[in-house]
C-alpha positions in Angstrom: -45.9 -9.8 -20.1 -42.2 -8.4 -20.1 -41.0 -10.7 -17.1 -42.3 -13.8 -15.6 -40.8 -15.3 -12.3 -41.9 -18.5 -12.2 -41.5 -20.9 -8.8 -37.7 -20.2 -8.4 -35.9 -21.7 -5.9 -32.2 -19.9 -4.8 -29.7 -20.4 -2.0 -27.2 -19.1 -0.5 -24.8 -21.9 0.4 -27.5 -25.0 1.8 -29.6 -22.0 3.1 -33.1 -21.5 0.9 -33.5 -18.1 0.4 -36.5 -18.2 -2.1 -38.5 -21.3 -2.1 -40.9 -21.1 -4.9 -41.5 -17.2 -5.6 -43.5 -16.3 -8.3 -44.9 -13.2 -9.7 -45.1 -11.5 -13.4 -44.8 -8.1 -14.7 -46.6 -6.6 -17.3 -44.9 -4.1 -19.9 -44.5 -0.7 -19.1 -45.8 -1.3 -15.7 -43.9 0.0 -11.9 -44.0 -2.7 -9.5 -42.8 -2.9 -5.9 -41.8 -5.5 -3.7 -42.9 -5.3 0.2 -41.7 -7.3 3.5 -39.9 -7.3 6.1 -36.1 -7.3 6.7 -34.8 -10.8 5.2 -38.2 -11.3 3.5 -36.1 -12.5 0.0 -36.8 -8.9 -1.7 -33.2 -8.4 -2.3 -32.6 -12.2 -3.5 -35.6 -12.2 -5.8 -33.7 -9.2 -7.7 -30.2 -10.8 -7.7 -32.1 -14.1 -9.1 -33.5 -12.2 -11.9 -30.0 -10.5 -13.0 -28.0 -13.4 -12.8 -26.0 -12.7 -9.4 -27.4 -15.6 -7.8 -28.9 -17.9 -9.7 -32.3 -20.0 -8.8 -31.6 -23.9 -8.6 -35.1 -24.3 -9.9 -37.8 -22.5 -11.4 -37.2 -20.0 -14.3 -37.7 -16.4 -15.1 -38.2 -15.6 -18.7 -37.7 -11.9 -20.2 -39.5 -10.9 -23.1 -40.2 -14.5 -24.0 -37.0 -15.7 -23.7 -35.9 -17.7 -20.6 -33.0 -16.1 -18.9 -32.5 -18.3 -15.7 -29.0 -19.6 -15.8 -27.5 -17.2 -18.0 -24.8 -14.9 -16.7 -25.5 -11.8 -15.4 -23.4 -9.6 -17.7 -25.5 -11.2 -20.7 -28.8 -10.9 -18.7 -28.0 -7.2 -18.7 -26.8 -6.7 -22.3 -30.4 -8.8 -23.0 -32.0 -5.2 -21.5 -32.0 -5.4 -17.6 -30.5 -3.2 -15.8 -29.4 -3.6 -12.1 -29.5 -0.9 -9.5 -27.7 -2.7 -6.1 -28.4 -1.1 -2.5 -24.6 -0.8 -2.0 -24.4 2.0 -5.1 -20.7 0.3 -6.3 -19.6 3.8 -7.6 -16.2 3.0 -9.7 -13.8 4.7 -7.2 -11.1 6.7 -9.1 -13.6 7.5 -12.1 -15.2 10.4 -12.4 -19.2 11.0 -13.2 -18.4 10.6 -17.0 -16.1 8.0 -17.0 -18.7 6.1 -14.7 -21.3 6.4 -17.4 -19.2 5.9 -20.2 -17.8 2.3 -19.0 -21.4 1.2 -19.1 -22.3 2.4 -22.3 -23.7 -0.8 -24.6 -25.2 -0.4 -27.5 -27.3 -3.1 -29.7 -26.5 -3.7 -32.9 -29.2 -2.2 -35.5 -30.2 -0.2 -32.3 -30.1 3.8 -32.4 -29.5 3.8 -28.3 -32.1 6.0 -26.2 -29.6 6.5 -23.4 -26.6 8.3 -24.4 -23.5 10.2 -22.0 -25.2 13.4 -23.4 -28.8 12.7 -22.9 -28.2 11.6 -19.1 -26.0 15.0 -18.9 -29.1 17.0 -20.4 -31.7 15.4 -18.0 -30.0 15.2 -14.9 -28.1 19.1 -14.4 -27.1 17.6 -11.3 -25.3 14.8 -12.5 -24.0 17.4 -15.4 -22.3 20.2 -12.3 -20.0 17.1 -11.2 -19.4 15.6 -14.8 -15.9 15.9 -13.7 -15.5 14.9 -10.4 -14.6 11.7 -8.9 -17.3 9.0 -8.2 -15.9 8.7 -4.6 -16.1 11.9 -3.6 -19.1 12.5 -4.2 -22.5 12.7 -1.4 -24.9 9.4 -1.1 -27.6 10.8 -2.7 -25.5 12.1 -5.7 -24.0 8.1 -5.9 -27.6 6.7 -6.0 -28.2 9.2 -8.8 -25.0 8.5 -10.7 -25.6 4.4 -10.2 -29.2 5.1 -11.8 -28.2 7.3 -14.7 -25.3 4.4 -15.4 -27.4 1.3 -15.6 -29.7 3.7 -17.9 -26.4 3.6 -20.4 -27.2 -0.6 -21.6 -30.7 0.7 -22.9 -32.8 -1.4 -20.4 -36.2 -2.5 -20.8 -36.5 -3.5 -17.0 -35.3 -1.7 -14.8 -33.9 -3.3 -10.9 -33.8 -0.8 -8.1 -32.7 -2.4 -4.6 -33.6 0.0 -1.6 -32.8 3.4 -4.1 -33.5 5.5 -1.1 -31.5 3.6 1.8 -29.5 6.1 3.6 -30.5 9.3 1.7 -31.9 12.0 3.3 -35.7 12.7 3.0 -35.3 15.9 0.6 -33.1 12.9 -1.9 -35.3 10.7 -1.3 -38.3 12.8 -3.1 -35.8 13.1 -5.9 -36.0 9.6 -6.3 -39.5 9.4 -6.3 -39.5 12.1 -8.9 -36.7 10.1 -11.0 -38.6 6.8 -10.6 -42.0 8.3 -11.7 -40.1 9.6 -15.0 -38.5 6.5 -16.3 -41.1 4.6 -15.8 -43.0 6.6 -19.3 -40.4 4.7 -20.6 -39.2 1.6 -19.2 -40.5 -1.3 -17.0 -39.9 -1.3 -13.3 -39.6 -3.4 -10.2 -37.9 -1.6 -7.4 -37.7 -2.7 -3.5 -38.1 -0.1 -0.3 -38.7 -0.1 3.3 -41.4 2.4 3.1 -45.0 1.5 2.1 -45.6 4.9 1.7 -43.2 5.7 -0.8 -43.5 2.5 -2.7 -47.1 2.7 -2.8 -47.1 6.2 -4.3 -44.0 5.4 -7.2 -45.6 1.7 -8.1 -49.3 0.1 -9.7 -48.9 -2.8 -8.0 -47.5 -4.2 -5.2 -46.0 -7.7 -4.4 -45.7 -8.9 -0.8 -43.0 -11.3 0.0 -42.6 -13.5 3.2 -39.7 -16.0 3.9 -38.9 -16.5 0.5 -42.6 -16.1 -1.2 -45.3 -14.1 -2.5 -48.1 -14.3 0.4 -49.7 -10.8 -1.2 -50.3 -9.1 -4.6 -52.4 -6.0 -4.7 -52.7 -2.8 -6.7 -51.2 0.1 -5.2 -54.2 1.7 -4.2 -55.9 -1.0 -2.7 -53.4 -2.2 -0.7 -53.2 1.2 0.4 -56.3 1.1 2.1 -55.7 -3.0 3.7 -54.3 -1.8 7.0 -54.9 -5.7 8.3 -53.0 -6.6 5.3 -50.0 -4.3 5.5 -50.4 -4.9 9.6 -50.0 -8.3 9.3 -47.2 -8.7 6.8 -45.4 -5.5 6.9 -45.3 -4.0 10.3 -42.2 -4.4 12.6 -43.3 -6.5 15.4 
């Protein structure tokens, strides 16, 4: 077990967000969490990197508990953080992007290097020199993926990595997704069962703040009551 969420607890101001979520995730395994708008998906990620911190409960990474730590050492630990909004550096360009978040362990030859994201993803390589900004939102959610791949993460957090792309992006993150995850631990959120259910083994369904649901991929797949009762837009 590489991460273990256990009963947390988080707010935002007086308002309960998460009231006793739990869930665990194995190593080397791609999970997803499901629900509906305001459901706590987003939360439960910002919990686990340190952006907003549970007021009880703890989550524990690689046997170490990491609830209450800052979020720049939770991510130096070896979780990486991919945020809906994309938070490009404006003014850098693609290189300078990835360089910034380079970290490297001591004793540790780093996997991720400027040249090995270059290498993998042409893409990326074609605007190596061209300014974050300027670039389209599909080639943002790329760059903010190959940058938190530059601390060396062992888990990785992707929140909504296909909002706002179009569909033909959106298959490139599937793709992307289904690669890393040879390599690293995943938990990602999405709006679409489909896609989630194709990308992840399991699937966690949250409601107001909670799991009410855990399947594998392909069972919940076939539990259209399940999947009408928690996941469809009334």
């Amino acid at each position: 077990m590489i991460l273990e969420v256990n009963d947390i607890h988080t707010y935002y101001g007086e308002s309960l967000a998460l009231q006793g979520l739990s869930f665990s995730v194995n190593e080397g395994e791609t999970v997803c969490l499901l629900g509906r708008n305001g459901a706590g998906k987003s939360t439960t990620l910002k919990s686990i990197i340190g952006l907003t911190p549970p007021r009880k409960g703890t989550i524990v990474f690689d046997g170490q508990t990491i609830s209450g730590k800052p979020a720049h050492k939770i991510a130096r630990m070896g979780i990486g953080y991919v945020p809906e909004d994309r938070r490009i550096f404006p003014g850098l360009t693609v290189r300078e992007n990835l360089e910034v978040a380079e970290y490297r362990r001591s004793g540790e030859t780093p996997a991720w290097t400027v040249e090995r994201v270059l290498d993998e993803y042409p893409m990326l390589a074609e605007l190596v020199n061209q300014d974050g900004d300027t670039l389209s939102g599909g080639q943002q959610q790329m760059l903010t993926v190959a940058r938190s791949l530059m601390i060396q993460p062992r888990v990785l957090l992707l929140d909504e990595p296909n909002e706002g792309l179009a569909p033909v992006i959106v298959q490139q993150i599937g793709r992307l997704i289904d690669e890393l995850s040879k390599t690293t631990t995943i938990v990602f959120t999405d709006q679409s069962v489909h896609f989630a259910l194709k990308h992840a083994q399991r699937a966690f369904i949250l409601e107001r703040g909670k799991v009410v649901h855990e399947a594998t991929s392909d069972d919940l797949r076939n539990d259209h009551e399940t999947q009408e009762r928690y996941l469809s837009v009334a």
